[in-house]
ROFIVEX-123909 format. One record per residue (C-alpha): x, y, z; residue number from 0; chain. Coordinates in pm, whole numbers, always signed. Layout:
<rs>
<r><X>X</X><Y>Y</Y><Z>Z</Z><resi>NUM</resi><chain>A</chain></r>
...
</rs>
This chain:
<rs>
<r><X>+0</X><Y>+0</Y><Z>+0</Z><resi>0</resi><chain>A</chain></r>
<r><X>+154</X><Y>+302</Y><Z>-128</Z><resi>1</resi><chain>A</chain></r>
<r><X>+33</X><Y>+603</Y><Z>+182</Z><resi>2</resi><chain>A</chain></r>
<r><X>+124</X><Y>+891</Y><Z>-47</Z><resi>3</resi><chain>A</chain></r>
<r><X>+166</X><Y>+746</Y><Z>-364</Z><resi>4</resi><chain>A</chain></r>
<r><X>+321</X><Y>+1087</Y><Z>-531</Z><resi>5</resi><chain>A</chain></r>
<r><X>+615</X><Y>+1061</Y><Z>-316</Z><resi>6</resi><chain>A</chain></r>
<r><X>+674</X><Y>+686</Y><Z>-364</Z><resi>7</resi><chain>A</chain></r>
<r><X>+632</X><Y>+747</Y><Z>-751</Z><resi>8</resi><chain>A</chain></r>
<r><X>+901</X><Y>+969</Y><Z>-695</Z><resi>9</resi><chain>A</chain></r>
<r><X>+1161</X><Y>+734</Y><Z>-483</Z><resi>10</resi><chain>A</chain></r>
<r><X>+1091</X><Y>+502</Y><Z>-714</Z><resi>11</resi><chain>A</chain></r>
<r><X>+1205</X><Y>+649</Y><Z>-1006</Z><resi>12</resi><chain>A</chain></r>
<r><X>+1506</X><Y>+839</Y><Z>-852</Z><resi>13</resi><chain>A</chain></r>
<r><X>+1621</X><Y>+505</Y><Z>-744</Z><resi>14</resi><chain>A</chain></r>
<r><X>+1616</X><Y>+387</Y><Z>-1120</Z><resi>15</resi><chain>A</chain></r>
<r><X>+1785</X><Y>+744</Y><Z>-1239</Z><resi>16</resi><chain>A</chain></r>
<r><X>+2049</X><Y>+657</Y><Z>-1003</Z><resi>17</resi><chain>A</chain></r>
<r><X>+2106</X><Y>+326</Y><Z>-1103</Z><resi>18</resi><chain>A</chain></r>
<r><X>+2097</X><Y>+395</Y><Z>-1456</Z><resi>19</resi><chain>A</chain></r>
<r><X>+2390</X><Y>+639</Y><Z>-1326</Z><resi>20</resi><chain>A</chain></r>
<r><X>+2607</X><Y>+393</Y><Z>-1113</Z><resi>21</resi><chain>A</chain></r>
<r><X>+2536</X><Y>+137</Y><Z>-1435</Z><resi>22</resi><chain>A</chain></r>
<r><X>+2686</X><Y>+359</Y><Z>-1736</Z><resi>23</resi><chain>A</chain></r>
<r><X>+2950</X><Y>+602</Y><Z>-1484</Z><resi>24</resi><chain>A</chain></r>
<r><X>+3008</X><Y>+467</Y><Z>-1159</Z><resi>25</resi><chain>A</chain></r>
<r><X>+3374</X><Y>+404</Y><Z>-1145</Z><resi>26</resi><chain>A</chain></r>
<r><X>+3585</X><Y>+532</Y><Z>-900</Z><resi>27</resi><chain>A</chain></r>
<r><X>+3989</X><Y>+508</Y><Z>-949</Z><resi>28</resi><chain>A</chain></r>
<r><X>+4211</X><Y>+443</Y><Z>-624</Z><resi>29</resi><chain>A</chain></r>
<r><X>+4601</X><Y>+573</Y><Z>-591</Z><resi>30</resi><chain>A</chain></r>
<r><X>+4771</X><Y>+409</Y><Z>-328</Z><resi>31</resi><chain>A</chain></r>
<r><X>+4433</X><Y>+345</Y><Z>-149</Z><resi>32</resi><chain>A</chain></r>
<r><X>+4292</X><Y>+700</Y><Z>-193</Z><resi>33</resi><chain>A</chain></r>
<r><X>+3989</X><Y>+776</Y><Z>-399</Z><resi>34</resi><chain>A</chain></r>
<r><X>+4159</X><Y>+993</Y><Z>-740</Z><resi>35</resi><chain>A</chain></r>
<r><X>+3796</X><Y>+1185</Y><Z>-821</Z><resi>36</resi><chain>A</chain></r>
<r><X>+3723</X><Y>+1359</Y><Z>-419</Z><resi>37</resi><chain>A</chain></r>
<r><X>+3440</X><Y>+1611</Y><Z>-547</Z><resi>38</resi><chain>A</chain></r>
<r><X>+3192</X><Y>+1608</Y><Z>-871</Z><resi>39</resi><chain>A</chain></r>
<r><X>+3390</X><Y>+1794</Y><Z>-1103</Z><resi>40</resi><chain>A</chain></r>
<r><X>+3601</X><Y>+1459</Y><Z>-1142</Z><resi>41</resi><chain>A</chain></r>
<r><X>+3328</X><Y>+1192</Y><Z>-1032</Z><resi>42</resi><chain>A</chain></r>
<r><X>+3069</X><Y>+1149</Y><Z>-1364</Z><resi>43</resi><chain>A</chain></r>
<r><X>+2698</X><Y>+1104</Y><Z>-1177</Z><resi>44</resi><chain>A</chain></r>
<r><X>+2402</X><Y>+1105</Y><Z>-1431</Z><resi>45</resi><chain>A</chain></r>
<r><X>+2302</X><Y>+1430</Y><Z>-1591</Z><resi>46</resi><chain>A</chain></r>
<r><X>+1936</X><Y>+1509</Y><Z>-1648</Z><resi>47</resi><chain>A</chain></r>
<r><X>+1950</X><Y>+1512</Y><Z>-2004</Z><resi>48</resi><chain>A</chain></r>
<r><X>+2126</X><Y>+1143</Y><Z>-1998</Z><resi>49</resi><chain>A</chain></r>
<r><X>+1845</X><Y>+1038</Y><Z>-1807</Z><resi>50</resi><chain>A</chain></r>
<r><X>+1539</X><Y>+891</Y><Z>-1930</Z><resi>51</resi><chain>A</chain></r>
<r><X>+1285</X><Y>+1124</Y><Z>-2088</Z><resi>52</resi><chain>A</chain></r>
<r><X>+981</X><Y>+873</Y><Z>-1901</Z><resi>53</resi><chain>A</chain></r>
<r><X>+987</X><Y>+629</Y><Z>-1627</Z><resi>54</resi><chain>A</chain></r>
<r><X>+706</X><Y>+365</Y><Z>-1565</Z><resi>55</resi><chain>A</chain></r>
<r><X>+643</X><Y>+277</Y><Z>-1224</Z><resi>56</resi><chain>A</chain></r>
<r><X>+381</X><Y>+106</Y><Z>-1125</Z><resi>57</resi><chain>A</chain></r>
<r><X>+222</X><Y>-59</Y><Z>-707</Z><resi>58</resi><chain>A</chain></r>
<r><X>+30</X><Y>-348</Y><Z>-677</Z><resi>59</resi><chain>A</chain></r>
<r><X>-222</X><Y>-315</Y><Z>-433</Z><resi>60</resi><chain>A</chain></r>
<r><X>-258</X><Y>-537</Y><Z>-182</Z><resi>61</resi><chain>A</chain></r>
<r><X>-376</X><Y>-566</Y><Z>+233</Z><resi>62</resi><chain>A</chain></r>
<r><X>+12</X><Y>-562</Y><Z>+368</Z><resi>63</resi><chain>A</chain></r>
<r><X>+72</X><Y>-260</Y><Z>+615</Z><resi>64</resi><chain>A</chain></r>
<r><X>+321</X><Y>+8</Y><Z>+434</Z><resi>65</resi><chain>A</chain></r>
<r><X>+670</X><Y>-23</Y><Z>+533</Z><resi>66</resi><chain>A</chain></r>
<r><X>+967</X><Y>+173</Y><Z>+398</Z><resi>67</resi><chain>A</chain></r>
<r><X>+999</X><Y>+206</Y><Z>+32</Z><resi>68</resi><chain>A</chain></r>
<r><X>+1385</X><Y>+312</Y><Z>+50</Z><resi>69</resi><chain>A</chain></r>
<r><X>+1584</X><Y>+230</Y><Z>-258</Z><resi>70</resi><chain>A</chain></r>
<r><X>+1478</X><Y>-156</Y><Z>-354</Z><resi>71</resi><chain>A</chain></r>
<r><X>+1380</X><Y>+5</Y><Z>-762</Z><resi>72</resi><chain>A</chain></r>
<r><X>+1816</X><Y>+37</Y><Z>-738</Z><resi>73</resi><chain>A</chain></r>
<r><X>+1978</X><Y>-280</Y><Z>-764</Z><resi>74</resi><chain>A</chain></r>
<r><X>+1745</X><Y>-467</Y><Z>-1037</Z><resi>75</resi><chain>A</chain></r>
<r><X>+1803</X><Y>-163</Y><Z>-1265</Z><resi>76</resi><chain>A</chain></r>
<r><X>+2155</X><Y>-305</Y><Z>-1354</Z><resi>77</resi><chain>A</chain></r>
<r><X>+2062</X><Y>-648</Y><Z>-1444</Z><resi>78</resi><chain>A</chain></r>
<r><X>+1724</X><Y>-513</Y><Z>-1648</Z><resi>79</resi><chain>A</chain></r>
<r><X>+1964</X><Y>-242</Y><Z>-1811</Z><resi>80</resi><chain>A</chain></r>
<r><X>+2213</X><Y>-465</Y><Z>-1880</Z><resi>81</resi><chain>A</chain></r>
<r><X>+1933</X><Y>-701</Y><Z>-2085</Z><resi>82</resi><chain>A</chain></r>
<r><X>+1804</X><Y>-347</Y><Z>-2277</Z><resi>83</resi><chain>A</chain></r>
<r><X>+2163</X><Y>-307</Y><Z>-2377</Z><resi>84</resi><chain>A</chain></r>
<r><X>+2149</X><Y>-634</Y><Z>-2531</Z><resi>85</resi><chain>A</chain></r>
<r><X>+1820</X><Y>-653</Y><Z>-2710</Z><resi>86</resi><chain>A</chain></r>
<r><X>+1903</X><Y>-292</Y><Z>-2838</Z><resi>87</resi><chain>A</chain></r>
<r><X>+2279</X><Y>-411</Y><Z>-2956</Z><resi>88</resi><chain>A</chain></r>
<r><X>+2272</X><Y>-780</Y><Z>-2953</Z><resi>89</resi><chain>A</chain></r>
<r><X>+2609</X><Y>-764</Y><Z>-2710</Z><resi>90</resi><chain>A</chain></r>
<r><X>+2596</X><Y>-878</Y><Z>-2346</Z><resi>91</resi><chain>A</chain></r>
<r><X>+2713</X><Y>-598</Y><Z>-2081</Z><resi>92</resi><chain>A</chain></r>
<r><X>+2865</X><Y>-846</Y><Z>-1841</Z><resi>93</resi><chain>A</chain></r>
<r><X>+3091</X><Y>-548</Y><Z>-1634</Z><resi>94</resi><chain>A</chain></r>
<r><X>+3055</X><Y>-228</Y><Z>-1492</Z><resi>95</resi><chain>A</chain></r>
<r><X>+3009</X><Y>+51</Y><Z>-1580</Z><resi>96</resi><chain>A</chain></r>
<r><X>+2883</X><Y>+12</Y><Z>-1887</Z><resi>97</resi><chain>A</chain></r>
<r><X>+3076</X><Y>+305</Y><Z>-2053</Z><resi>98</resi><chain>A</chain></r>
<r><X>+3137</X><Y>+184</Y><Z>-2384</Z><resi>99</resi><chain>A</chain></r>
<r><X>+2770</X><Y>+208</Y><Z>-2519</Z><resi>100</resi><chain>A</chain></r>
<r><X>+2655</X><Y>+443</Y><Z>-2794</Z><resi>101</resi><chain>A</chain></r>
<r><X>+2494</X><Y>+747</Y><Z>-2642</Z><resi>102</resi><chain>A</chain></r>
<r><X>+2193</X><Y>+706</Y><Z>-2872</Z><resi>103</resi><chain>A</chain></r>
<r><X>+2113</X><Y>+456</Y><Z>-2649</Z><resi>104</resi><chain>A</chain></r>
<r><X>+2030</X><Y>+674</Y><Z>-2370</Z><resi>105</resi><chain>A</chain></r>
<r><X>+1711</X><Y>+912</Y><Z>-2308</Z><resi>106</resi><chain>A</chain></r>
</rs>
């Protein structure tokens, strides 16, 4: 049961935006066991036009009491973007990120 379902929309599909982030840019160097990228100038994170135009998101409704949404829409997105990536190109993405992709494929 979704109590304000606005806001849950909303979780929902920043989880998947930052997902879709972590997927395509999330790689962090280390030098001598100190992260190389310390502030955002150096460390990609998704921009809002490399984000998805549209999300889906949809609740089934059911009788269970609400708990905590928090950020369970985040870890399927890599598996269920790594299939996209394949039906669109017919190549498996097998390791992260997946930064060698055409950027047609995005939005």
């Amino acid at each position: 049961m979704a109590v304000n379902p606005d806001g849950a929309r909303n979780m929902a599909e920043g989880g998947m935006v930052d997902g879709i982030g972590n997927a395509f840019f999330g790689e962090l160097f280390f030098s001598e066991g100190v992260p190389s990228q310390n502030n955002f100038d150096t460390y990609h994170m998704i921009r809002m036009k490399e984000a998805p135009k549209e999300i889906e998101v949809y609740f089934v409704e059911n009788k269970i009491d609400p708990t905590g949404l928090g950020e369970p829409t985040f870890p399927p997105i890599f598996a269920a973007l790594a299939n996209a990536l394949y039906r669109a190109t017919g190549r498996r993405y097998t390791k992260q990120p997946f930064n060698d992709f055409s950027p047609d494929l995005i939005g």
